[in-house]
N, C-alpha and C positions, 0 to 999 in steps of 0.2 A: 632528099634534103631534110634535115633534123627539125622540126618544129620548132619557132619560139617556145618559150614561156614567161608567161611573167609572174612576176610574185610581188601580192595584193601586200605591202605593209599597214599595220594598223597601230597610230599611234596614240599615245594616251594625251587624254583628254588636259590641259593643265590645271592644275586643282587653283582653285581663288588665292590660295596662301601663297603660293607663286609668282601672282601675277600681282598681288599687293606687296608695297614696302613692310618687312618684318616691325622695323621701329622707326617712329616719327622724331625728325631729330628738331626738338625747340616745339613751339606751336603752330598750328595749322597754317597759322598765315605766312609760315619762315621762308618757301618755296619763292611765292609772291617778293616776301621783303628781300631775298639774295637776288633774285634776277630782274625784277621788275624797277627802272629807277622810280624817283617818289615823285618825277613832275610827272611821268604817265600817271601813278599810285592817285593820283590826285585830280586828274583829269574827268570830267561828267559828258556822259556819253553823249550826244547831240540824238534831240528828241522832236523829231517829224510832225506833223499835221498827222491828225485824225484819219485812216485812211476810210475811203467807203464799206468797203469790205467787211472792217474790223464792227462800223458800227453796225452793219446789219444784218450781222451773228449776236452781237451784242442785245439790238433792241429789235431784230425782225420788223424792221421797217425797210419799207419797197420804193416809198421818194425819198430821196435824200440827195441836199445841195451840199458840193464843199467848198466853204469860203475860205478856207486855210492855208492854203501852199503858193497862192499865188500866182496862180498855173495861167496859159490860154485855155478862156473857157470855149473860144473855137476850136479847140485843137490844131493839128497843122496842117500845114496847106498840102492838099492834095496832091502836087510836085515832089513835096515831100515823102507822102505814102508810094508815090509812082517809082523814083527813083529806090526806096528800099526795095520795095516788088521788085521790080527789076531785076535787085543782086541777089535775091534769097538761093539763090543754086549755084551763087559763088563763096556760101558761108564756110565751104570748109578751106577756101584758105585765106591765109593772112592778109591782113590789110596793107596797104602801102604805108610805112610804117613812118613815111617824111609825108605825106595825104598834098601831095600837087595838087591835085585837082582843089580840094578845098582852101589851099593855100590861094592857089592861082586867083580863086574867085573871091577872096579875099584882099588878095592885091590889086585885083583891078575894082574892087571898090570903095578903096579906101589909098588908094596910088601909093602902094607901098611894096618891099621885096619882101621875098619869101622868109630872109633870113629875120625880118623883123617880127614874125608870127612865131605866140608858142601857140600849142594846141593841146587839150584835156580834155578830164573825162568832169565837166561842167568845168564853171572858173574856179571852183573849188578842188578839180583837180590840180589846175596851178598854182592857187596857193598852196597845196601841198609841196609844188616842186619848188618855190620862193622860199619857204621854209627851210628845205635841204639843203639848199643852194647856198643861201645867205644869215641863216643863224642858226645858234650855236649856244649852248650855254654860258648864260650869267649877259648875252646879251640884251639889247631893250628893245618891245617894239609899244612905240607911242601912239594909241587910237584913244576912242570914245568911248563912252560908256554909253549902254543899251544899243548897242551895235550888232552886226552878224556874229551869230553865235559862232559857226564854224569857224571863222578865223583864228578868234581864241583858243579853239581847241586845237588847231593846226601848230601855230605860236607855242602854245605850250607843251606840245606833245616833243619838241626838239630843246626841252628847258631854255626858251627864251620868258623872261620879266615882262607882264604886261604894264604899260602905265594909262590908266584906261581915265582921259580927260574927262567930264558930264559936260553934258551936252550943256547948250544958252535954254535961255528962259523959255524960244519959242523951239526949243526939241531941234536942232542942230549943232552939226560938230562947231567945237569951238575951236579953228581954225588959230585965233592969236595965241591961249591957250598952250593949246599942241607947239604953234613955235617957239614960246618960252620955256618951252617941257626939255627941248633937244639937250642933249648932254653929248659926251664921247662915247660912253657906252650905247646911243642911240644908233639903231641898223634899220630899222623900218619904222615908216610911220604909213598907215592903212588908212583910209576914207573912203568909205562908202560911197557915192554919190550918183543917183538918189540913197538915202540912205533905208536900210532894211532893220529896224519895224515902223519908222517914225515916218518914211516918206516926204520928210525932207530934203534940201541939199543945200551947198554950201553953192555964192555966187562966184562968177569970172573976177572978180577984185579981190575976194577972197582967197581964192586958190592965187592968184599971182600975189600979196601979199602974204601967203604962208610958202611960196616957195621963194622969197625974198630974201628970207632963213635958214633955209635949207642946205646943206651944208656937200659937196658932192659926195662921202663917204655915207652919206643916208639915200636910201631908196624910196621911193614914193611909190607905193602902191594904189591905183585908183582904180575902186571896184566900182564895174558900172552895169549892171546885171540890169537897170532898169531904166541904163540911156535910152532906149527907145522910146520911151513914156513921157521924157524930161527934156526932151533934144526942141521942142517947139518952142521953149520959153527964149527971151533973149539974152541972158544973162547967165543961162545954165553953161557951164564949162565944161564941154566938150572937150574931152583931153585929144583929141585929134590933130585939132587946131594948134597944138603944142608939140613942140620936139626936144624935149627934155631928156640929157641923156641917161638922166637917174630916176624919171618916172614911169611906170609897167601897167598902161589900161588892162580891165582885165572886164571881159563882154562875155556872152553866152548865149545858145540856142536855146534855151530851157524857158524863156518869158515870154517874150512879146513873139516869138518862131514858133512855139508851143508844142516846143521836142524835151518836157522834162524826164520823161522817161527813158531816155534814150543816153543823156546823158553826154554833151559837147559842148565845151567850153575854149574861147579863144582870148588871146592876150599879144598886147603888143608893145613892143620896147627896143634901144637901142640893137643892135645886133651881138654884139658882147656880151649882156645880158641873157637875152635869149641862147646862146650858144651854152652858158653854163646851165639855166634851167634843162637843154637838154641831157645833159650829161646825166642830172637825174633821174630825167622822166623814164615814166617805162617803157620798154617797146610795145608798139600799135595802138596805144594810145591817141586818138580816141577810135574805138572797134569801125569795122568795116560798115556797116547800119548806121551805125554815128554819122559816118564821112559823107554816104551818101545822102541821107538826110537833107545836112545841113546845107548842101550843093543846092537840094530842090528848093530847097527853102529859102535860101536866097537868090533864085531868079522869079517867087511870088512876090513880087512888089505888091500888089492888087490885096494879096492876105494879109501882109503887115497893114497898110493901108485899114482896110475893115477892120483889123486886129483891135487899133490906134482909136481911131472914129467910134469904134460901141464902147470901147473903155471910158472913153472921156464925156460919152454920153452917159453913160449907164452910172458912172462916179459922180458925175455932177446930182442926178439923182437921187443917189444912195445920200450924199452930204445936204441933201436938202431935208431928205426925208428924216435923217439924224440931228438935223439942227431944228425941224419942225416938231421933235419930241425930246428938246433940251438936251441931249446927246452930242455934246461939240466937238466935233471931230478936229483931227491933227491936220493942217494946211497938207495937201498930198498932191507930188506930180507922180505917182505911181499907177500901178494897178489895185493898190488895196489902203484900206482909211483905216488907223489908229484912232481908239477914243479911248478918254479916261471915265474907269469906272465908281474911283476913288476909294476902293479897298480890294483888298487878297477875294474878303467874301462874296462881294459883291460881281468881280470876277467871274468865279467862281460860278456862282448863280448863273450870270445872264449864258456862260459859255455850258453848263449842263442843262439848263431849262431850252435852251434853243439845240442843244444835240437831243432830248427827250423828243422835239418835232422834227428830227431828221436833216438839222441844219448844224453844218461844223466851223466854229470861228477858230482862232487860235488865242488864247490865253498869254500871256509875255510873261507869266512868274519867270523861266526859263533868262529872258533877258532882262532879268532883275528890275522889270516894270510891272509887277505882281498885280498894279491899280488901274491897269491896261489889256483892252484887249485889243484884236485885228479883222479886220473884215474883208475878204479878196473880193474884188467886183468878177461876180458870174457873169453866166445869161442873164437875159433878160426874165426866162420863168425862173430860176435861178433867185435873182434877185425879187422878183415876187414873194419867192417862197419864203425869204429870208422877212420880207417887210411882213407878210401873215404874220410868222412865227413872232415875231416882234411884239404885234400889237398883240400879241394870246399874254405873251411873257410880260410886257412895260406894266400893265395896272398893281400885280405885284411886285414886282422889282422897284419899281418907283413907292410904294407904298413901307419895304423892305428896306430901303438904301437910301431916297430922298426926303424921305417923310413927308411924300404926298397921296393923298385918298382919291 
């Protein structure tokens, strides 16, 4: 029998002149301006809290608290770490791409059917998918101003018109406002509630007075990322309570469950509605990890619970501690307090002299409150570390900004 052979080809190399366009047709930016439309062209990235990491390459500091994203500073509940272990030797395949299980446990805690649950990757996955679904260019979507930044960017990345109401005097949506605003060309109107950076919320007379207006061709979006926080008052409106067939709650496992890294967000609404969000959604959505996650995490009652109780301790604290050095913070049913600082520089200052001590606030230039910043209640060392860093920073900052010695 005749041997193979093979024969080694050897091909050249491509020279750069090749592999560049010979000539640039218009100016550099023409690429961009033919294929890119100009409500993306015009769109600003969405810019995250400070991560730990970053600062301590940056400044080689070894404590560092972060008061910025709003996270659980418990992390999540153990049920949760248990059920991910669990599945790690089922990661290579696909997730159950309709997620029964987490659906399931969804509906029996909130006595509702499957078909009324979307599910994402955070609620910020589905406002992505409300976006596809429901607007379109030259439409309007009517919200607040100094609101969730990501919304706007979602809103406008499918060229829909924000009309972006300011808030009342004491930094909440202005609910009558907003239902004077409604036009024909109105398809959404968005509320935060609590709202995210102010910590506000609008009341149950309020919301049943702004849907008094409401017209059925508008959708009502109620983002409520920080129901958990808000749900003990008695006038907080609980979109649960409601069965509206043109309002879309939209909850998440990223706060008060303390799965932001993981990334699962849930929403719920007529069944109609939900059928068209999935049309857009992607498949497996939200990952295998996600699902199970969120499952352990809602059978830790006990976790939420403690979650709930050191927040509302640890925030009563922090607002005392803020009003006992003229620092007046924003009325908050949240996990994190708003205060005004009364300038860009002043900002500025208190948010780089307190990450110089290895403490990270968040700055609101971003949500066009430039004279504001945010503070997430940690731990409890956490929060220590934050009131030290404080009183190092207050003697010049107040000396700086208030013109006191």
């Amino acid at each position: 029998m005749k041997p193979k052979t093979y024969v080694l080809l050897r091909f050249a190399k491509p020279s750069r002149e090749l592999l560049m366009p010979k000539k640039m047709i218009g100016d550099p930016h023409s690429i961009t301006e033919s294929l890119v439309p100009q409500y993306i062209r015009d769109l600003k990235v969405y810019q995250a809290g400070k991560p730990i990491d970053e600062l301590a390459r940056e400044k080689g500091l070894t404590k560092i608290s972060k008061l910025a994203s709003n996270e659980n500073p418990l992390g999540p509940s153990p049920f949760a770490i248990k059920e991910m272990t669990n599945t790690l030797w089922d990661i290579h395949r696909y997730p159950d791409m309709h997620a029964f299980a987490l659906k399931s446990a969804l509906c029996e805690l909130y006595s509702l059917k499957p078909e009324n649950i979307a599910l994402g990757n955070g609620s910020e996955g589905i406002m992505g998918y409300i976006a596809r679904a429901f607007l379109s260019p030259g439409l309007e979507v009517i919200t607040s101003e100094n609101t969730f930044i990501g919304f706007y960017i979602l809103a406008r990345s499918v060229g829909a018109n924000l009309n972006c109401i300011p808030l009342t005097e004491d930094y909440r949506f202005d609910v009558k406002a907003m239902a004077s605003a409604i036009n024909e060309k109105t398809k959404i109107i968005y509320i935060a509630n609590p709202n995210n950076p102010t910590g506000t919320y609008i009341t149950k007379t309020e919301f049943d007075g702004l849907m008094e207006h409401v017209p059925d061709h508008v959708l009502v979006i109620l983002d409520e990322a920080y129901f958990e926080y808000a749900n003990e008052f008695d006038d907080y409106p609980d979109s649960m309570d409601y069965r509206y067939d043109n309002v879309i709650t939209l909850r998440t496992f990223s706060k008060a469950y303390g799965l932001s890294g993981i990334r699962v967000g849930y929403g719920f609404g007529h069944e109609d509605l939900i059928k068209n969000l999935n049309k857009v959604k992607l498949p497996f959505e939200p990952n295998l990890m996600a699902q199970k996650a969120a499952i352990g995490a809602l059978k830790d009652r006990p976790h939420l619970e403690r979650t709930l109780s050191t927040n509302k301790e640890l925030l009563d604290e922090c607002v005392a501690f803020l009003e006992k050095n003229g620092l007046a913070p924003l009325k908050s049913v949240t996990n994190f307090i708003t205060i005004r600082t009364g300038s860009t520089e002043a900002s500025d200052y208190l948010f780089n002299e307190l990450l110089n001590k290895g403490v990270i606030i968040r700055p609101l230039k971003a949500n066009e409150m430039p004279d504001f910043v945010r503070i997430s209640i940690g731990t409890k060392e956490e929060m220590d570390h934050f009131y030290s860093a404080m009183n190092e920073v207050l003697p010049d900052y107040n000396e700086k900004f208030r013109g006191q010695k």
